[in-house]
Backbone as JSON Lines, residues from 0, in Angstrom:
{"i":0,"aa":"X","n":[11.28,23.49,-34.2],"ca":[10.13,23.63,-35.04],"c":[8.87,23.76,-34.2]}
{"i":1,"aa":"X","n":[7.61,24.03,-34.88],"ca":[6.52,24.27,-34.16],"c":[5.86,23.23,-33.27]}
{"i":2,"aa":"X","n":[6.47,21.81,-34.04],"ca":[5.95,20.64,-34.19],"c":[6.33,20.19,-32.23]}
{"i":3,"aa":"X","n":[7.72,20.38,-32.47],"ca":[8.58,19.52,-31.28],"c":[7.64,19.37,-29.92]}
{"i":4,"aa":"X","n":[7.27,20.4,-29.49],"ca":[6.21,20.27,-28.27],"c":[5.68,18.88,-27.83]}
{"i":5,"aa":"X","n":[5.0,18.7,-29.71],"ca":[3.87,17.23,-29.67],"c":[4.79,16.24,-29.49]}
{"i":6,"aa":"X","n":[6.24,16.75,-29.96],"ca":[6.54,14.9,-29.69],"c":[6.94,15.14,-28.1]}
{"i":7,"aa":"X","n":[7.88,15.87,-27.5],"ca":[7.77,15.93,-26.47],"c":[6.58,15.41,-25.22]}
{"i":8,"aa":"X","n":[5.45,15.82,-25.54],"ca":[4.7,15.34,-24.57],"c":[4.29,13.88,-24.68]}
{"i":9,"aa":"X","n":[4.6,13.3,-25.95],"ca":[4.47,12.0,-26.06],"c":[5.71,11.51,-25.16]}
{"i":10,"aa":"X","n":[6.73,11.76,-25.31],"ca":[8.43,11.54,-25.73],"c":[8.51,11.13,-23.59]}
{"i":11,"aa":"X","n":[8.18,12.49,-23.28],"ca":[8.6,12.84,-21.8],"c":[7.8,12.01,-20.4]}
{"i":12,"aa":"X","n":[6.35,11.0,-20.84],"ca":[5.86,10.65,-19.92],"c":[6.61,9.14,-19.71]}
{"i":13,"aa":"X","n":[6.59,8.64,-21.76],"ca":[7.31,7.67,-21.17],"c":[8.95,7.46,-20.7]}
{"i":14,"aa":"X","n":[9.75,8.29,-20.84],"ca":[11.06,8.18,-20.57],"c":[11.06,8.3,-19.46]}
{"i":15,"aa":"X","n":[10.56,9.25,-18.38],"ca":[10.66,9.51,-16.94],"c":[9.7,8.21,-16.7]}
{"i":16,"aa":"X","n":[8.87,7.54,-17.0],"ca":[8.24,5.91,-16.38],"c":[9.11,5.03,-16.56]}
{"i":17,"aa":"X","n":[10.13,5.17,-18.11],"ca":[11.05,3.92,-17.73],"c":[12.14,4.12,-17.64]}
{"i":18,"aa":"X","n":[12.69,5.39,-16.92],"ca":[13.7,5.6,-15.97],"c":[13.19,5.11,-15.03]}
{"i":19,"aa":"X","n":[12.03,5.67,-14.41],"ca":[11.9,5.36,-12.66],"c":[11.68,3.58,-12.8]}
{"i":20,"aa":"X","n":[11.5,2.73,-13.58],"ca":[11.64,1.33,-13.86],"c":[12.51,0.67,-13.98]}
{"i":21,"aa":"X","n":[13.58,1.44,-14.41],"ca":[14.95,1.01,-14.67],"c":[15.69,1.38,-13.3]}
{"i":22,"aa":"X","n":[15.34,2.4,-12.44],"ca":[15.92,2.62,-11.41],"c":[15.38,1.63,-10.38]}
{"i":23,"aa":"X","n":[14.11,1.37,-10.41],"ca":[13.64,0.21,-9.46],"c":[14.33,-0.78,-9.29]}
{"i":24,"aa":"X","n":[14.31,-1.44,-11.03],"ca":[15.35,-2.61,-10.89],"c":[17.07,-2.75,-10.45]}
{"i":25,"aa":"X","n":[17.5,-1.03,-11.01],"ca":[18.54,-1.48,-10.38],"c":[18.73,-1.54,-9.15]}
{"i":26,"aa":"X","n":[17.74,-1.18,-8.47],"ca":[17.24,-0.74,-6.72],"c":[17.31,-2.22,-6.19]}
{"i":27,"aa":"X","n":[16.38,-2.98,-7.27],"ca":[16.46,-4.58,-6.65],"c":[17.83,-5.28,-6.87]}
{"i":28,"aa":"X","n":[18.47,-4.9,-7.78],"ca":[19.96,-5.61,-8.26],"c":[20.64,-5.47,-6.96]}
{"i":29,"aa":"X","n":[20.71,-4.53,-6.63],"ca":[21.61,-3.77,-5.42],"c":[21.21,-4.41,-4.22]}
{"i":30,"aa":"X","n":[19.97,-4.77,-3.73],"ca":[19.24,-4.77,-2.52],"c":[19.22,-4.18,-1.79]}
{"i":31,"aa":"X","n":[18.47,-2.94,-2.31],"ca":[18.57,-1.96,-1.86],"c":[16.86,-0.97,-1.98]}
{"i":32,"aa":"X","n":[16.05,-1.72,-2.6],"ca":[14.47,-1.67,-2.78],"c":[14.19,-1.35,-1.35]}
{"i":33,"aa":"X","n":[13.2,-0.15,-1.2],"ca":[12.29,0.11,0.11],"c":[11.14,-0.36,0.32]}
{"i":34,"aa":"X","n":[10.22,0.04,0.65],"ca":[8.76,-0.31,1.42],"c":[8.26,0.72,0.05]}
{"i":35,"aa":"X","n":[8.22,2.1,-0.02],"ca":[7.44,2.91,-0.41],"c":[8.0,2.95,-2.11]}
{"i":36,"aa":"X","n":[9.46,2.8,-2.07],"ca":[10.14,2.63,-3.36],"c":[8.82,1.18,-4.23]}
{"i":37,"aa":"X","n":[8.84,-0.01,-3.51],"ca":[8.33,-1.12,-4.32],"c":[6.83,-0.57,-4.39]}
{"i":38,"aa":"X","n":[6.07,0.22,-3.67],"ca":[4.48,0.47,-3.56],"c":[4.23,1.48,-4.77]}
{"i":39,"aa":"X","n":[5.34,2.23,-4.9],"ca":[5.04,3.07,-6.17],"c":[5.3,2.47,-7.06]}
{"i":40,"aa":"X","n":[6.41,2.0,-7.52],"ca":[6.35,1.47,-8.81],"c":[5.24,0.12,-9.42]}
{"i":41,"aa":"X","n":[5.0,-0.72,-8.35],"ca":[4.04,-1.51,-8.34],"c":[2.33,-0.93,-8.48]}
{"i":42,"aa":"X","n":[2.14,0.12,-7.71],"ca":[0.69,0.58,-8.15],"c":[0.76,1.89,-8.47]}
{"i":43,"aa":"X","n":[2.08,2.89,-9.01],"ca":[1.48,3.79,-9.44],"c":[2.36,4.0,-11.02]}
{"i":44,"aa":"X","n":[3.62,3.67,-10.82],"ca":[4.34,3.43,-12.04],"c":[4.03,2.91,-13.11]}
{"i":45,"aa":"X","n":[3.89,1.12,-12.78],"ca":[3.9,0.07,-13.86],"c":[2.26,0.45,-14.26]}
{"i":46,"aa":"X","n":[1.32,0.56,-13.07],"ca":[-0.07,0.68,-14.13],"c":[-0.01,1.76,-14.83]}
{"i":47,"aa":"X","n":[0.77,3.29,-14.84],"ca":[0.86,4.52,-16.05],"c":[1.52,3.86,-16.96]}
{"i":48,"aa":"X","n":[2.21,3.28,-16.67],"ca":[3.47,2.82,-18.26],"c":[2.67,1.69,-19.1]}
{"i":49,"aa":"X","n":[1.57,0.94,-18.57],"ca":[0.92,0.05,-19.1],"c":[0.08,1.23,-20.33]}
{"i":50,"aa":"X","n":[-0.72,1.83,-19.19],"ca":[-1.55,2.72,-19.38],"c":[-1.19,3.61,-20.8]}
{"i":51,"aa":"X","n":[0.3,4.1,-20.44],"ca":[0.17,4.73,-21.66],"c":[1.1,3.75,-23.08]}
{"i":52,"aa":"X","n":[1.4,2.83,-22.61],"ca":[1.72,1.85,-23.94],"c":[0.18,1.32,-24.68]}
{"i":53,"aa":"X","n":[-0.75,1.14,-23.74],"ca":[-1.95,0.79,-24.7],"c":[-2.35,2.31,-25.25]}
{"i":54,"aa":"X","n":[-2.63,3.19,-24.44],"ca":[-2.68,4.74,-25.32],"c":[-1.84,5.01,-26.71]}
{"i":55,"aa":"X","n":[-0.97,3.92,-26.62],"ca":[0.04,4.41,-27.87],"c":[-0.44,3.46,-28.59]}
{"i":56,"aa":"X","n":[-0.9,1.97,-28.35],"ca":[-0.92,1.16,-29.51],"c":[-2.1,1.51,-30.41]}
{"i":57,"aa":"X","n":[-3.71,2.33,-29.25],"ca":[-5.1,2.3,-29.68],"c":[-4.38,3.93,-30.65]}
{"i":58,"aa":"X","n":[-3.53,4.62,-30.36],"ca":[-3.63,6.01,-31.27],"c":[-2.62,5.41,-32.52]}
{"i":59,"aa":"X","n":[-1.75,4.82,-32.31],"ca":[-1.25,4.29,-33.5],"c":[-2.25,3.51,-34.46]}
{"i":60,"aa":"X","n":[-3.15,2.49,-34.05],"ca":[-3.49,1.76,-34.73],"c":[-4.95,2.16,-35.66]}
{"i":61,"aa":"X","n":[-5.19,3.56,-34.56],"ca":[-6.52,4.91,-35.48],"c":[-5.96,5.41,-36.15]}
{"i":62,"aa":"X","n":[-4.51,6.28,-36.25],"ca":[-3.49,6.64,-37.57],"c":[-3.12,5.98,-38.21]}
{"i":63,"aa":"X","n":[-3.01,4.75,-38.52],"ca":[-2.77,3.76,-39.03],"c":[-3.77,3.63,-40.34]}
{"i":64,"aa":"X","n":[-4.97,3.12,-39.72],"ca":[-6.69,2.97,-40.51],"c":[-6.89,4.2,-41.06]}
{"i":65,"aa":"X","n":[-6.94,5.42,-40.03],"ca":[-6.73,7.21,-41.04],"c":[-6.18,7.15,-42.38]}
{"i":66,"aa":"X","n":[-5.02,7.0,-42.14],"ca":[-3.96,7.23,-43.47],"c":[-4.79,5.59,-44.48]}
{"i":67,"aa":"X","n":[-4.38,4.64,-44.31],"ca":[-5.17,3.68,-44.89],"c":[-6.19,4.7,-45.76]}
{"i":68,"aa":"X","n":[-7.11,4.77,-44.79],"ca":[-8.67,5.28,-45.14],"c":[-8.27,6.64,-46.25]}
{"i":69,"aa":"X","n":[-7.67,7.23,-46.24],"ca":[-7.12,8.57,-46.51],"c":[-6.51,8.68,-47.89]}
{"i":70,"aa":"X","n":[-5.7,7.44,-47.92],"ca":[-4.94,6.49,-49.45],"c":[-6.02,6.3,-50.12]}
{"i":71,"aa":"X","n":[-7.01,5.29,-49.58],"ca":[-7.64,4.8,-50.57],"c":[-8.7,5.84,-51.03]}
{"i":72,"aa":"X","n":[-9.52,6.94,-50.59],"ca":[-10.42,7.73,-50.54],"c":[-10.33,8.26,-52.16]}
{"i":73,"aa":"X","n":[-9.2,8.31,-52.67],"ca":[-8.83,8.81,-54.57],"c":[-8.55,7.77,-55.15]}
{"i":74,"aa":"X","n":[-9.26,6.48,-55.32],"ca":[-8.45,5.65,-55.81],"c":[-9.63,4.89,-56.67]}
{"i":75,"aa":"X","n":[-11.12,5.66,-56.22],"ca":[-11.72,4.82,-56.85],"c":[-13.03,6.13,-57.89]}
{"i":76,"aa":"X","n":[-13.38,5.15,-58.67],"ca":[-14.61,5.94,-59.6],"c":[-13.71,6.39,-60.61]}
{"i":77,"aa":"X","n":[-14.48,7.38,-61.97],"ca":[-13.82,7.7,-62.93],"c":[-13.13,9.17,-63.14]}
{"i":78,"aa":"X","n":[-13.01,9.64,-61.88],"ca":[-12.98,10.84,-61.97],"c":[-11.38,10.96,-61.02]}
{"i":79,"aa":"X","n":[-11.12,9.59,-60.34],"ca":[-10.67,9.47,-59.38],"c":[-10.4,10.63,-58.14]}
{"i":80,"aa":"X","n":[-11.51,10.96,-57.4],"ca":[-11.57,11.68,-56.53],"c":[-12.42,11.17,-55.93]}
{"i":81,"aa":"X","n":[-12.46,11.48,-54.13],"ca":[-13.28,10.93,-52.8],"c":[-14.87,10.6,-53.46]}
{"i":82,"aa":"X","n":[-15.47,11.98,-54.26],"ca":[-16.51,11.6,-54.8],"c":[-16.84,10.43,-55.42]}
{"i":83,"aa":"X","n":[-15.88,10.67,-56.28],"ca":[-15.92,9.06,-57.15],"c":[-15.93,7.71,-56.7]}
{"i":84,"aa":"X","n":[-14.98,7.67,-55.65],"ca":[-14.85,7.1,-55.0],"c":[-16.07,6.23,-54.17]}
{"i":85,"aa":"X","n":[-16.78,7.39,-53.77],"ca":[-18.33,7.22,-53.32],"c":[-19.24,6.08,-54.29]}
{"i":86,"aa":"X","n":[-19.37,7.0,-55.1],"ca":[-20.23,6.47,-56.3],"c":[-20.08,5.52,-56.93]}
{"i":87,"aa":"X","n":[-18.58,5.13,-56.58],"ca":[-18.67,3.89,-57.56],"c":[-18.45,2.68,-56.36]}
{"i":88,"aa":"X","n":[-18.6,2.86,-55.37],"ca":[-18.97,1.9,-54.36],"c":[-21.09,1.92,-53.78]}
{"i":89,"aa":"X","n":[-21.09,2.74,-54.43],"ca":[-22.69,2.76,-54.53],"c":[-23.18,1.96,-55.63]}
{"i":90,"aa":"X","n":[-22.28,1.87,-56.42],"ca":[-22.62,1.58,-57.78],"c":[-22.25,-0.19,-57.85]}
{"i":91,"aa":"X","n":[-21.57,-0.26,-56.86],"ca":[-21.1,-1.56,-56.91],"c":[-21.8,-2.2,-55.74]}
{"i":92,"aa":"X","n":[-22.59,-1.73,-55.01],"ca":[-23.89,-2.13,-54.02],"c":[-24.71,-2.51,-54.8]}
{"i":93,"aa":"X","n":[-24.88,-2.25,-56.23],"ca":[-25.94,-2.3,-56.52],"c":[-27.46,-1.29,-56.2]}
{"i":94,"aa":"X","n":[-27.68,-0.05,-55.47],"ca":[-27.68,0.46,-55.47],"c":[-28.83,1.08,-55.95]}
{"i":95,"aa":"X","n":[-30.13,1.81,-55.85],"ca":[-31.3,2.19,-57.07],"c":[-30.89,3.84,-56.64]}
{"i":96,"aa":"X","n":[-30.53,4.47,-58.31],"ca":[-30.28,6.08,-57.74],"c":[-31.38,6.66,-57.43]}
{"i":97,"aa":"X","n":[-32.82,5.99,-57.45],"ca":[-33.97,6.79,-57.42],"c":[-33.97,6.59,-55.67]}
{"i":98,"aa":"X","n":[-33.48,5.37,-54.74],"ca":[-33.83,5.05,-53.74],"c":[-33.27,6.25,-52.74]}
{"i":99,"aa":"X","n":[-33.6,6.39,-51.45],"ca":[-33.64,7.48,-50.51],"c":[-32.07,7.92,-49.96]}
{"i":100,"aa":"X","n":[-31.67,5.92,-50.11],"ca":[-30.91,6.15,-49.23],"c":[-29.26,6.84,-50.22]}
{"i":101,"aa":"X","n":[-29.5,6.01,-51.79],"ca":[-28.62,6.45,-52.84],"c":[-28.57,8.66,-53.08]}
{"i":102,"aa":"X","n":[-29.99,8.8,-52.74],"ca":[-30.26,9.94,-52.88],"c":[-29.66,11.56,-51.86]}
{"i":103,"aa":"X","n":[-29.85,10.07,-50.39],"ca":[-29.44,11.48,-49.06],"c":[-27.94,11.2,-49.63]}
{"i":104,"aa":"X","n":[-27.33,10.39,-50.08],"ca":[-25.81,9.99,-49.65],"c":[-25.64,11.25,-51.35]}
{"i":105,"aa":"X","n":[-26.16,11.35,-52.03],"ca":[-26.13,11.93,-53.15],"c":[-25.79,13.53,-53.07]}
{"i":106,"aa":"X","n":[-26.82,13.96,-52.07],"ca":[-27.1,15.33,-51.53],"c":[-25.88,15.8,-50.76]}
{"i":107,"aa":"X","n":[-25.38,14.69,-49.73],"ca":[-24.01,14.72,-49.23],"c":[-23.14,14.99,-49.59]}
{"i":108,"aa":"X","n":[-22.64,14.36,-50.07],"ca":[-21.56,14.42,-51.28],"c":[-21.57,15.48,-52.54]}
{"i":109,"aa":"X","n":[-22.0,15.9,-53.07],"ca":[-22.83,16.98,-53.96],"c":[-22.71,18.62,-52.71]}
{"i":110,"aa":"X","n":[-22.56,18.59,-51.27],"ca":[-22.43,19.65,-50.0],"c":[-23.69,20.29,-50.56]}
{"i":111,"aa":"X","n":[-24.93,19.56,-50.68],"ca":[-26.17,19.91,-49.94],"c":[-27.13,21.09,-51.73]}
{"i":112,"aa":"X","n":[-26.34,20.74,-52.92],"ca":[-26.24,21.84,-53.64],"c":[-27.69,20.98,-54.86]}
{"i":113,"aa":"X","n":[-27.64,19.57,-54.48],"ca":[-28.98,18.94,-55.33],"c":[-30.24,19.52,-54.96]}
C-alpha cells in the first residue's frame, strides 16, 4: 500500500537499535564484548534507542490529544458541529456577544464572512 513506507521508517530504526542491543548482550553472555563494540553501544546506540522511544511516546501522546480533540470537536452546541461546538463553550464562559473578544472568535469561525 501507499501507506507502508511510513511504518517502515518508524518500524526500521528501532529494530536495527534493538538488534545491535540484543547482539551486545549476547556479546557480553559469551565474553566476548570489545573495546569499540562496548563504546558504541554505550554512547551511540543506547542514547538513539532512548532517543527515539521518547520520540515515540511525545508523537503518540500528540495523536492521542489530536484524535481526543478531534472526537470531541462535534459533540457540542445545537447544531452539533465544530461551530457549535465553539459557541456553546462561549456561551458557557459566560461570554458578552457584543464583547471584542466573543466577536473576533465570531468572525473566525463564520471564515471571515461577518
Amino acid at each position: 500500500q501507499a501507506n507502508d513506507w511510513q511504518a517502515l521508517v518508524v518500524l526500521i530504526p528501532f529494530l536495527s537499535l534493538a538488534v545491535f542491543l540484543v547482539i551486545g548482550v549476547f556479546m557480553a553472555w559469551c565474553r566476548r564484548s570489545n573495546l569499540i563494540g562496548t563504546y558504541l553501544l554505550t554512547w551511540v546506540v543506547l542514547p538513539l534507542f532512548i532517543l527515539c522511544i521518547i520520540v515515540a511516546f511525545l508523537s503518540s501522546a500528540f495523536v492521542c490529544l489530536t484524535a481526543v480533540s478531534n472526537a470531541d470537536a462535534c459533540s457540542g452546541g445545537a447544531d452539533k458541529t465544530p461551530d457549535g461546538t465553539v459557541y456553546a463553550v462561549l456561551d458557557a464562559q459566560g461570554l458578552d456577544p457584543q464583547s471584542l473578544q466573543y466577536r473576533a472568535i465570531r468572525y473566525y469561525i463564520e471564515q471571515c464572512t461577518v
